[in-house]
N, C-alpha and C positions, 0 to 999 in steps of 0.2 A: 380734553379731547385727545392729548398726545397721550394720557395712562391708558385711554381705550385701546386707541391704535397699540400701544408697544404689548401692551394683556394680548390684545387679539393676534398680533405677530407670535408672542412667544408660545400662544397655545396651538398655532396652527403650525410651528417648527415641530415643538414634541406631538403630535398628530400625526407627523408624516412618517415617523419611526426612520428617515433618512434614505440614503439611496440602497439600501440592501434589499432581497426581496428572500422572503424564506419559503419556501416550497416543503414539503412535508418529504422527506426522505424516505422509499419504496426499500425496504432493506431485501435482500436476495433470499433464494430459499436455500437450503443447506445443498452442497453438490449430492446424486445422486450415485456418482460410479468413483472414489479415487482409489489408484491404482498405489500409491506409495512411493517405496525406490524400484520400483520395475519398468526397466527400460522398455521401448517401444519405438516408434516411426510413424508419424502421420504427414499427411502432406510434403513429404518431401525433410519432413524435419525430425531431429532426433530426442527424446523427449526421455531425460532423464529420472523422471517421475512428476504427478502432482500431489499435492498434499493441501489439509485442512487444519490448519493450526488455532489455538486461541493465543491471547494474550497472555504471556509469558511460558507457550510450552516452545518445544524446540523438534527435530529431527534428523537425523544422522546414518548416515552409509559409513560410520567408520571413518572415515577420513576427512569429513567435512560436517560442520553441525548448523543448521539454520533456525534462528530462533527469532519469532516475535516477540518485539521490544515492545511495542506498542500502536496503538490503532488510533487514527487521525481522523476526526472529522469532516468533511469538504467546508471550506468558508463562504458560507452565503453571499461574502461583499467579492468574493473574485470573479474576474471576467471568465465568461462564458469555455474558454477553450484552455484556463490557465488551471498549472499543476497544481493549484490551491483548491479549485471547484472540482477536486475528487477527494472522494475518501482517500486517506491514503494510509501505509503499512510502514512500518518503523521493523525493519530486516537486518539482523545480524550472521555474520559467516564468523565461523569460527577454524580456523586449524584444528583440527585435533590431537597430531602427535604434538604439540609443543601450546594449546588453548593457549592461539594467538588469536584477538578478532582480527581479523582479516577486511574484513569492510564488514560499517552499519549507515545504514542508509535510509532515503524514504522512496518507495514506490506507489506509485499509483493505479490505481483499480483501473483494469482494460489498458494498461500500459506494460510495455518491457522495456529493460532495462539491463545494457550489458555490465557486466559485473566484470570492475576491473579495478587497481588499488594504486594510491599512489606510488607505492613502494614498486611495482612492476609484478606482483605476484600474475602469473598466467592462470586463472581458474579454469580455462579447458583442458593444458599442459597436466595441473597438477590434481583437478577433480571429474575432468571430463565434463563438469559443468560452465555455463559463457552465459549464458542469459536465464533471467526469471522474467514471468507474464502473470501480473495478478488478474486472477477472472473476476474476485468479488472478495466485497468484505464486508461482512456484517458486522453493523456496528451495534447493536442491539445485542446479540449473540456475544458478540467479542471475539469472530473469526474472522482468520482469511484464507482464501483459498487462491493457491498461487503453482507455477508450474516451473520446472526445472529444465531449460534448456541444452543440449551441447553440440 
């Protein structure tokens, strides 16, 4: 009787696939309008460009280079509101008179992010750039689409 019960325990543990829940991932459709490095103003804010990148390209004004390191999938076991349960974007800054990285970091999709180093580099001082906001990332595709604060 106890081989029943422990067979029947252990087959209704692996049945329950545990406390994660998977939800099929809605991946975004590709943006329709990006602007690049062309500045502008919306809402009150100043918007140093957006841009559409895949995994492992980059782009650059000349004095600053951002490049996708890589694309992170959201973790189905993280709580509801935590930086784990988003895709998230693996960002690198680069210097470019001297290809220093400057900060590589993770962002997360419908998050911003001020961008600041420990060393004390001022990125609005030295690029006009202070913050990135990723709109989306396709992870299927292998983009993300993210914007350029200052």
């Amino acid at each position: 009787m106890k081989t029943i019960s422990f067979l029947a325990l252990v087959m209704l543990s692996l049945s329950t696939g545990g406390c994660c829940t998977y939800e099929p991932r809605v991946e975004p459709a590709y943006p329709q309008s990006i602007s690049g490095w062309k500045e502008r103003s919306e809402r009150g804010v100043r918007i140093r460009g957006d841009f559409v990148l895949k995994k492992g390209d980059s782009t650059d004004n000349g004095k600053i280079q951002v490049k996708i390191i890589d694309l992170i999938p959201p973790d189905p076991c993280a709580e509801a509101a935590a930086f784990q349960s988003h895709a998230r974007a693996r960002i690198q800054f680069v210097r470019l008179s001297d290809n220093k990285v400057l900060l590589d970091d993770l962002f997360a999709t419908r998050g911003t992010g001020t961008l600041s180093t420990t060393e004390g580099t001022d990125f609005y001082e030295e690029f006009g750039v202070s913050v990135i906001y990723i709109y989306d990332i396709n992870l299927k595709d292998g983009w993300a689409y993210f914007e350029l604060r200052g």
